[in-house]
N, C-alpha and C positions, 0 to 999 in steps of 0.2 A: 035245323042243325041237329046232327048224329051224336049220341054220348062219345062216340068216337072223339070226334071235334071240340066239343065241349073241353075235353080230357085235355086233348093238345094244349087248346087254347088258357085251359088253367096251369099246365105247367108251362108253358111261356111268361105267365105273369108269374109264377113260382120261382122264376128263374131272372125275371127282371128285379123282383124286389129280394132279392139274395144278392144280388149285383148292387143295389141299391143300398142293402143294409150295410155290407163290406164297405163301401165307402165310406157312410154315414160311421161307422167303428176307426176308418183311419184318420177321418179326419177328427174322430172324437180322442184320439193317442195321439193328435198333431199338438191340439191342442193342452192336453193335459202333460205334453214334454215342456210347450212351452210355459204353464203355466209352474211347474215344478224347476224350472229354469231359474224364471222372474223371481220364485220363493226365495232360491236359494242365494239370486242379486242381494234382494230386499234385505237378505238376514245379515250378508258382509255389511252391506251400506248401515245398517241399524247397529250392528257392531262397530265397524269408526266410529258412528256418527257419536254412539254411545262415548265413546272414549274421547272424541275430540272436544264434545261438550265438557264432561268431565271435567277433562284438563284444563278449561278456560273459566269454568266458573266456579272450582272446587279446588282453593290454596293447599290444603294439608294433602290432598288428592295428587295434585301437580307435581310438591316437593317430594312424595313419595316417590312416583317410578320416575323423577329424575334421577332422586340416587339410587335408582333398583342396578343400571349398568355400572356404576362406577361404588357403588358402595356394598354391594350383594352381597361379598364374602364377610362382611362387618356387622351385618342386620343381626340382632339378637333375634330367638325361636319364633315371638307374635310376628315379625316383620316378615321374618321368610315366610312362613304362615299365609301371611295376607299376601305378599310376592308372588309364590307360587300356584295359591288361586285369583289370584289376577291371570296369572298367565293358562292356568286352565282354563278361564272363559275367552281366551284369542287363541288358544291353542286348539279346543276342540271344534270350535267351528270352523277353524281352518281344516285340522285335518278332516271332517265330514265332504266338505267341499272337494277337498283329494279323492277321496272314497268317491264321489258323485264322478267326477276326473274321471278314474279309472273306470266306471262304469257306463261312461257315454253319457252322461247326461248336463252337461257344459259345455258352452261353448268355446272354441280356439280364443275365441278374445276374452272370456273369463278366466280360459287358464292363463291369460299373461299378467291379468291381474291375480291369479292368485299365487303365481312362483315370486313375482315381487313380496305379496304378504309373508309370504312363507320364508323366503329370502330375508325377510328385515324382521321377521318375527325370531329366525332360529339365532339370532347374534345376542338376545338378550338372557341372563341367566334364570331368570323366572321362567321362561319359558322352556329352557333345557328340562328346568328342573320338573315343571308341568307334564313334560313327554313325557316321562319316567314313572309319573301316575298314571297318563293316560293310556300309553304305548300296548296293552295286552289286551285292551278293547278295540283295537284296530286290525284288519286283517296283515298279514305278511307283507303283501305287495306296498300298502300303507309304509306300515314300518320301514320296508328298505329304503321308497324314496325318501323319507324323512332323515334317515341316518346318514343318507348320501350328500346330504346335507352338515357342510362344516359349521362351526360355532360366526366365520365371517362374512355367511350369508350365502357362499359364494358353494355353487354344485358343484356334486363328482357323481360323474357316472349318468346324472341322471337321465337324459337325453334316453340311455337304456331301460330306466328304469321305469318312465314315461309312459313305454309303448308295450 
């Protein structure tokens, strides 16, 4: 065999395992979408889950944000206080999950779960109030769908603000 050949035959396998690496990379960012996916399931689900416990086994807890909707404008300073980071902690993991939205990294049947949360989260006033702290740590696009968003849960525009 001629260095010539030699030559060949090494860049043929130079060329097979460059082919071989690029895959072994896609499928290593196949995986790491889906893994960043799952995280960001895991973190809604452990946010209910957090809240649904809560509310089942924590009385003083319960009678709180029952009257957060219908008593909010009556709360003296500690209560809106504690209201309003209540609502920072469903509010900001909502809107990250927007942020992920617009970024491609969610699934179509994540986002239908999460226009509902977002939908039944903006009707409560703690949580208006929450946007108002969070709102200037969010890019633009963030911010618009959220405001397109009425106090009755119910979109405007948003369909545009979506895509």
């Amino acid at each position: 065999m001629t260095l010539e050949q030699t030559y060949f035959i090494t860049e043929i396998l130079v060329g097979i395992g460059f082919v071989i690496s690029i895959v072994f990379l896609a499928l290593q960012m196949r995986q790491n979408s889906y893994l960043l996916r799952q995280s960001m399931a895991d973190q809604r689900r452990d946010r209910v889950s957090w809240l649904h416990e809560t509310l089942a086994v924590n009385n003083d807890f319960r009678a709180f944000t029952s009257h957060i909707d219908s008593e909010y404008s009556t709360f003296n300073a500690d209560e809106k206080f504690r209201a309003n980071f209540l609502g920072v902690r469903v509010l900001s993991s909502i809107l990250n999950e927007l942020l992920a939205y617009f970024d491609g990294q969610i699934s179509e049947d994540e986002w239908i779960n999460l226009q509902w949360n977002m939908g039944h989260a903006s009707k409560r006033p703690n949580v208006q109030a929450a946007y108002l702290f969070l709102k200037d740590g969010y890019s633009k696009k963030v911010q618009d769908y959220r405001e397109a968003l009425d106090t009755s849960g119910v979109s405007r525009k948003v369909e545009d603000l979506a895509r």
